[in-house]
PAPATI-829650 format. One record per residue (C-alpha): residue number from 1; residue in one letter; y, z, x. Coordinates in Angstrom, 3 decimals, always signed. Each point is the difference from the previous one (the first is absolute). Example, Ala and Ser with C-alpha at 12.3 -4.5 7.8 and 13.67 -1.06 7.14 Angstrom:
REM residues 2
(1 'a' (-4.500 +7.800 +12.300))
(2 's' (+3.440 -0.660 +1.370))
***
This chain:
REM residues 261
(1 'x' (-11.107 +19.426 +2.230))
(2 'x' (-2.770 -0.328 +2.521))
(3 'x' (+0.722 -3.082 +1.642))
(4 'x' (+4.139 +0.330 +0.188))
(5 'x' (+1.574 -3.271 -1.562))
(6 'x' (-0.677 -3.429 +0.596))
(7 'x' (+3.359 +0.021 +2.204))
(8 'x' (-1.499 +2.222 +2.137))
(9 'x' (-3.485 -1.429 +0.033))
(10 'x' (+1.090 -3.269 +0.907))
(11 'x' (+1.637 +1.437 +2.807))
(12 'x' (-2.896 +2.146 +1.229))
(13 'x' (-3.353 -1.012 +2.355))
(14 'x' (-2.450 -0.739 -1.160))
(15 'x' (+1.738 -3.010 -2.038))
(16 'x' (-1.070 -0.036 -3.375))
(17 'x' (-2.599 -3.000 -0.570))
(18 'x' (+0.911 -2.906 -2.417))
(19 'x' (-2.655 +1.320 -3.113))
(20 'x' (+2.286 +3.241 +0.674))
(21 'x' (+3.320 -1.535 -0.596))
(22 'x' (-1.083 -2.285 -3.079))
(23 'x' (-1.683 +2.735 -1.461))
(24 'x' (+3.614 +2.008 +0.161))
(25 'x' (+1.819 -3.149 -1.287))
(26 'x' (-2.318 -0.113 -2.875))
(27 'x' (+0.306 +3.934 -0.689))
(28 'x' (+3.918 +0.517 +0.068))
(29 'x' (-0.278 -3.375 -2.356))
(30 'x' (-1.978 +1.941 -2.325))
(31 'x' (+2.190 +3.121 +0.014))
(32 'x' (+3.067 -2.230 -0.478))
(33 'x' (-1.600 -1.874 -2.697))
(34 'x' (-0.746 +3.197 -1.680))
(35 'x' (+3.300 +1.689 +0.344))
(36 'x' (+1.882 -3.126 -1.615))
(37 'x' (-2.534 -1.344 -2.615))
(38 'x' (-2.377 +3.123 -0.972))
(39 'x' (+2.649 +3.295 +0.023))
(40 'x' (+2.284 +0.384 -2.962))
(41 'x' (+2.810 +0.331 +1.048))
(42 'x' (-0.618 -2.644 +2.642))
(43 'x' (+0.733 +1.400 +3.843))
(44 'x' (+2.135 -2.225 +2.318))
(45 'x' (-0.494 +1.227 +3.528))
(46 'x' (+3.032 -1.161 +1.704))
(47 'x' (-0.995 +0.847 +3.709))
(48 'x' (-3.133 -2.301 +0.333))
(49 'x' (-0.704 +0.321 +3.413))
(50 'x' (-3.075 +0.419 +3.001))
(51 'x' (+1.472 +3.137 +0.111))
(52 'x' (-0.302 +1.437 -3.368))
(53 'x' (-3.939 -1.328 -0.690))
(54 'x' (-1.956 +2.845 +1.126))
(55 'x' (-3.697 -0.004 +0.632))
(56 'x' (-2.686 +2.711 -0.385))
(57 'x' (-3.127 +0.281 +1.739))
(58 'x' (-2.031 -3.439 -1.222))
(59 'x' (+3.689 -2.151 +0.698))
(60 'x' (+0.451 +0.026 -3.512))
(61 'x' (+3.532 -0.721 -0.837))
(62 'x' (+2.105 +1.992 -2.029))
(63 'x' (+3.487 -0.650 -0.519))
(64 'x' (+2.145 +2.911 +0.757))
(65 'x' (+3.667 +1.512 +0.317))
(66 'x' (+1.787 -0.427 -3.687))
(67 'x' (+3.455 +1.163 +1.345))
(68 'x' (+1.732 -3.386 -1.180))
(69 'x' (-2.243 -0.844 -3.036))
(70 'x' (+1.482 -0.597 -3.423))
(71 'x' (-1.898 +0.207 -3.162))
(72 'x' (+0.654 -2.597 -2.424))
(73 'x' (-1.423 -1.427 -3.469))
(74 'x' (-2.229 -2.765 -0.250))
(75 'x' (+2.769 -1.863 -1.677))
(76 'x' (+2.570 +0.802 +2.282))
(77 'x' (+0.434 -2.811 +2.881))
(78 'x' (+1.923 +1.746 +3.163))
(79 'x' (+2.032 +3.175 +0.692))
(80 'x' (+3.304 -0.360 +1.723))
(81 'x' (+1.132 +2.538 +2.499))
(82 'x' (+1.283 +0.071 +3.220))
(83 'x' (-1.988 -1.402 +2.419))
(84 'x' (-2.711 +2.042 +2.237))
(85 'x' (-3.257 -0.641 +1.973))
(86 'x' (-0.877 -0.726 +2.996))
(87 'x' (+2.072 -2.997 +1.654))
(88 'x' (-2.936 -2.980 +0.586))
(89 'x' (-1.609 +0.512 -2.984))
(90 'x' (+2.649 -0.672 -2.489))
(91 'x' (+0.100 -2.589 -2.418))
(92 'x' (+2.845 -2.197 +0.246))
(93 'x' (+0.929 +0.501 -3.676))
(94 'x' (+0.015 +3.476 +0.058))
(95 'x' (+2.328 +0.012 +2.908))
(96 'x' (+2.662 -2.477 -1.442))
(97 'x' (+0.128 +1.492 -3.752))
(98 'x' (-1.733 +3.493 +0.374))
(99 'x' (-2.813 -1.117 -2.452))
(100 'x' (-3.625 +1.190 +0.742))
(101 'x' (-3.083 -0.579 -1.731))
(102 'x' (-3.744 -1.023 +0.126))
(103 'x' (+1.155 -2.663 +2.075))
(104 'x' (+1.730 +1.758 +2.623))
(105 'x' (-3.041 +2.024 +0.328))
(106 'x' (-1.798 -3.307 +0.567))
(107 'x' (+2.370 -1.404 +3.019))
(108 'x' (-0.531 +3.476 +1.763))
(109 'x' (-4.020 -0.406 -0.632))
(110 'x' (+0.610 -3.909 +1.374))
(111 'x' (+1.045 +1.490 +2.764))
(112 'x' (-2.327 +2.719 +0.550))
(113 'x' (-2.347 -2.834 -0.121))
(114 'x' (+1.562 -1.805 +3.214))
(115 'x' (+0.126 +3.594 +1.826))
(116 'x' (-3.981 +0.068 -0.882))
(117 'x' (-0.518 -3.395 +1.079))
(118 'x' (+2.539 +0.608 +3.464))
(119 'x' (-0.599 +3.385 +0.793))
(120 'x' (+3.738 +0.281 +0.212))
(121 'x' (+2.563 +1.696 -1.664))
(122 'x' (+2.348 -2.314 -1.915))
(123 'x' (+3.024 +0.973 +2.050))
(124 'x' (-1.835 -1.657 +2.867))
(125 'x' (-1.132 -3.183 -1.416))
(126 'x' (+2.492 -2.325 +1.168))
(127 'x' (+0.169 +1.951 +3.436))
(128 'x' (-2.893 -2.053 +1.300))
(129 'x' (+1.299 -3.346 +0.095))
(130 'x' (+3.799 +0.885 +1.112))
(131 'x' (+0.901 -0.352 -3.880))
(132 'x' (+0.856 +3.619 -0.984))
(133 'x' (+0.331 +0.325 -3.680))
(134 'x' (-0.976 -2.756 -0.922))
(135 'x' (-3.746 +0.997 -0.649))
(136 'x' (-0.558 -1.692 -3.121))
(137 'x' (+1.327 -2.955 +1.014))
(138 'x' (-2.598 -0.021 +2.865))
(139 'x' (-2.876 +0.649 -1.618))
(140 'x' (+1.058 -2.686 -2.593))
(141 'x' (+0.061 -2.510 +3.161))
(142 'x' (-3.227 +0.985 +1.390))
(143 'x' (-1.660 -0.423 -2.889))
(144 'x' (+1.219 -3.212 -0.830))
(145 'x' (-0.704 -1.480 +3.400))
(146 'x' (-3.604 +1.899 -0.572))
(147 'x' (+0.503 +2.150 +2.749))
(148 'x' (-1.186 +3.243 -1.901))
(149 'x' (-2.379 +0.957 +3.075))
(150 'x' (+3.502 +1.105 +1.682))
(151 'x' (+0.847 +2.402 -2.566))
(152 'x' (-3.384 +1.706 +0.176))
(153 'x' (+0.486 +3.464 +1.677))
(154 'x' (-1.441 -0.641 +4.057))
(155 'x' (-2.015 +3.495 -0.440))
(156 'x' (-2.343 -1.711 -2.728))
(157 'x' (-0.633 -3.092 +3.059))
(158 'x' (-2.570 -2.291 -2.215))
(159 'x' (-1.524 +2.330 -2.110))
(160 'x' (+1.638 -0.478 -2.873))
(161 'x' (-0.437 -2.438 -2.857))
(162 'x' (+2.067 -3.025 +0.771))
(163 'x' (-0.670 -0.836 -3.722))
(164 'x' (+0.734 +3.141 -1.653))
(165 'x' (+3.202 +0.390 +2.266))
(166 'x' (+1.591 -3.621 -1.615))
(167 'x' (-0.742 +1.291 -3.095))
(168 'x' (+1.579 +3.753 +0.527))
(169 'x' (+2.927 -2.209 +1.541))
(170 'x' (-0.191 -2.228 -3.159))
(171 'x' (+0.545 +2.643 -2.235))
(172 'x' (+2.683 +2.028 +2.042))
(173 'x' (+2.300 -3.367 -0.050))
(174 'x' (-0.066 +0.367 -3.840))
(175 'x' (+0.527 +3.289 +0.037))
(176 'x' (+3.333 -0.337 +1.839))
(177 'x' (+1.118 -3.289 -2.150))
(178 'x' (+3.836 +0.399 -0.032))
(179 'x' (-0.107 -0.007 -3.419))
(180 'x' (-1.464 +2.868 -1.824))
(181 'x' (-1.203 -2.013 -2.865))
(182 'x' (-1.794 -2.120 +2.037))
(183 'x' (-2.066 +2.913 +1.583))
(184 'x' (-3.527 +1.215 -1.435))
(185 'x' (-0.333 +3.389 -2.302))
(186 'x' (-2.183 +2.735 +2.327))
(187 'x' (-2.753 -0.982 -2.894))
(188 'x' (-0.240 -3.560 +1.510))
(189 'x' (+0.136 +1.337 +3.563))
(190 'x' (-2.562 +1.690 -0.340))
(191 'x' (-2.094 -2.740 -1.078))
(192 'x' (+1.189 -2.271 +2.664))
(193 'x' (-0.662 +2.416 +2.546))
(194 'x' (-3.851 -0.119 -1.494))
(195 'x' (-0.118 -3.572 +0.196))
(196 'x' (+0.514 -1.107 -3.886))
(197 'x' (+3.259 -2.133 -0.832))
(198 'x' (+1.459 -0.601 +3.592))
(199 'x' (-0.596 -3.649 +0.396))
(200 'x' (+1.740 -0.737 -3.791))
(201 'x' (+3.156 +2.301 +0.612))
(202 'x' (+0.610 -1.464 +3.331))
(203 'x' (-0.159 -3.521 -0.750))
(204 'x' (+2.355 +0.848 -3.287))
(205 'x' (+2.718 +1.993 +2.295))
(206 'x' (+0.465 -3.628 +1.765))
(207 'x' (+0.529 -1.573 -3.482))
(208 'x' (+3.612 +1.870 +0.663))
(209 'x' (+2.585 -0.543 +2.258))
(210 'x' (+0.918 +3.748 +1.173))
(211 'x' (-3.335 +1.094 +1.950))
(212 'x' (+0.752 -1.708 +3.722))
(213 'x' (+3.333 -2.237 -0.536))
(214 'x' (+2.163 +2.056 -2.436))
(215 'x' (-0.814 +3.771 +1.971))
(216 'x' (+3.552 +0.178 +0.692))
(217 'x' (+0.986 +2.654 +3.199))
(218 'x' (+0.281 +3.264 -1.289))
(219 'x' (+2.888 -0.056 +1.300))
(220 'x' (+1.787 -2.505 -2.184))
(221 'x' (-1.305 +2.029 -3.337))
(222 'x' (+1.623 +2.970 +1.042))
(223 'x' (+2.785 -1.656 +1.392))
(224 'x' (+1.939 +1.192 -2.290))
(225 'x' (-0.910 +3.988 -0.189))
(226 'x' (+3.023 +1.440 +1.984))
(227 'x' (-2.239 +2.877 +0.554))
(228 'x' (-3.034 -1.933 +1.605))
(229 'x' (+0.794 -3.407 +0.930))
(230 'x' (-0.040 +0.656 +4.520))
(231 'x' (-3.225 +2.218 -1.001))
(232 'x' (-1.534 -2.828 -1.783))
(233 'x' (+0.745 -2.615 +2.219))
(234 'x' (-1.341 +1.973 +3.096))
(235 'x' (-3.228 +0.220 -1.787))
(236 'x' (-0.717 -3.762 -1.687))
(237 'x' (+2.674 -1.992 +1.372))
(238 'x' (-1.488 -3.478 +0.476))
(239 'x' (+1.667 -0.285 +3.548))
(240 'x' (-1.180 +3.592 +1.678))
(241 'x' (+2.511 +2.155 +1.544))
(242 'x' (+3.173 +0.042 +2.011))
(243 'x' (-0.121 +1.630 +3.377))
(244 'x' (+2.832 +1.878 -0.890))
(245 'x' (-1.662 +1.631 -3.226))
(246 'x' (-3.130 +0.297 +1.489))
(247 'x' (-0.071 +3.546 +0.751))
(248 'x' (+1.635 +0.794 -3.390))
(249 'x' (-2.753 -1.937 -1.653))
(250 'x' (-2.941 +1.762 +1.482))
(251 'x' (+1.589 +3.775 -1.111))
(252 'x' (+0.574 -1.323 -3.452))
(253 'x' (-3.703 -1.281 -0.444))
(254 'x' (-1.057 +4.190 +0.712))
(255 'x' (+1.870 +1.135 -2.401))
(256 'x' (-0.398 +0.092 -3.941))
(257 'x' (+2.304 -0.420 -2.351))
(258 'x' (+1.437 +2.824 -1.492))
(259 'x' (+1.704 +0.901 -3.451))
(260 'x' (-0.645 +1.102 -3.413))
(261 'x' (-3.488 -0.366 -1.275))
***
């Protein structure tokens, strides 16, 4: 594609503008939306990632590379293999059971979403404020103590939409709910993204007790996975990293999983 990925873009001069970015969130939305809900069999992508939305000439988004994707039938609710992607952008489920679905797709969008709003890669979240790996934890505090202007990527200084960025926020927090059945379908993304329903479905995910104070580490889900449990504790571990893993940590968050698709 013309314009690279938005990985790439974000990383290249000029910085893209804020209409840029929301324009992309709102595109890969729609392609999401219309690989899960409008394709028979439905698509899950698997690898949602800054990386794999590509963009052509206009900075439309399109979402690309189907390596890890699964077809599945509309009545069908995950696929179980082993787990692959691209460590960061893994839903917590996925990595304790091997489960994907629409859902998973919707965490890795969640966090495209942050990357947008940042202009960092979601292996260097956390990096900023001495708290490596714990990046969703961060931007959870932030936003609480209404702090969101220190997320904002510095290359955007104050012409963004401080407005449009809460809500973008807003909607990447439910995205990345630790529950999957507590995150939206791509359908009602996409809408929130456009500014119709986002006020309702974020006052409802406090009627629950899992969006801030039930977000276990990631850690303690996979806790038990003999197979992932230092991996997963280097990335979401509520208390960061020990010195002595540190180096360890930062190799393993390159890499991507590997095994059968």
């Amino acid at each position: 594609m013309s314009n690279g990925s938005v990985a790439s873009r974000l990383k290249a001069k000029p910085a893209l503008d804020w209409s840029t970015r929301k324009k992309i969130a709102i595109g890969a939305a729609r392609g999401l939306f219309y690989l899960h809900e409008q394709c028979d069999p439905k698509i899950i992508h698997r690898d949602v990632k800054a990386a794999n939305v590509l963009l052509d000439e206009f900075f439309e988004a399109v979402v690309g590379d189907f390596g890890l994707a699964k077809l599945l039938n509309h009545e069908d609710s995950h696929v179980t293999t082993a787990v692959r992607g691209t460590v960061g952008h893994i839903a917590p489920e996925y990595l304790s059971t091997g489960q994907s679905s629409e859902k998973t797709d919707v965490f890795g969008f969640g966090i495209l979403l942050l990357e947008l709003i940042t202009g960092m890669r979601a292996l260097e979240f956390g990096k900023t404020v001495s708290q490596k790996g714990a990046m969703l934890e961060w931007v959870r505090k932030l936003h609480k103590e209404m702090k969101v202007e220190e997320l904002v990527d510095r290359e955007l200084g104050t012409t963004y939409d401080r407005i449009e960025v809460g809500e973008m926020l807003q909607v990447a927090l439910l995205c990345t709910q630790f529950l999957p059945a507590h995150r939206p379908k791509m359908s009602e993304v996409v809408q929130m993204l456009e500014g119709d329903g986002l006020a309702e479905r974020w006052a409802a995910s406090h009627n629950h007790s899992h969006f801030y104070h039930a977000n276990m580490s990631y850690r303690s889900i996979t806790s038990t996975d003999a197979n992932g449990d230092n991996q997963t504790k280097h990335l979401f571990g509520s208390s960061g990293f020990d010195d002595e893993d540190d180096n360890h940590a930062l190799d393993s968050f390159a890499m991507e999983l590997s095994g059968p698709r």
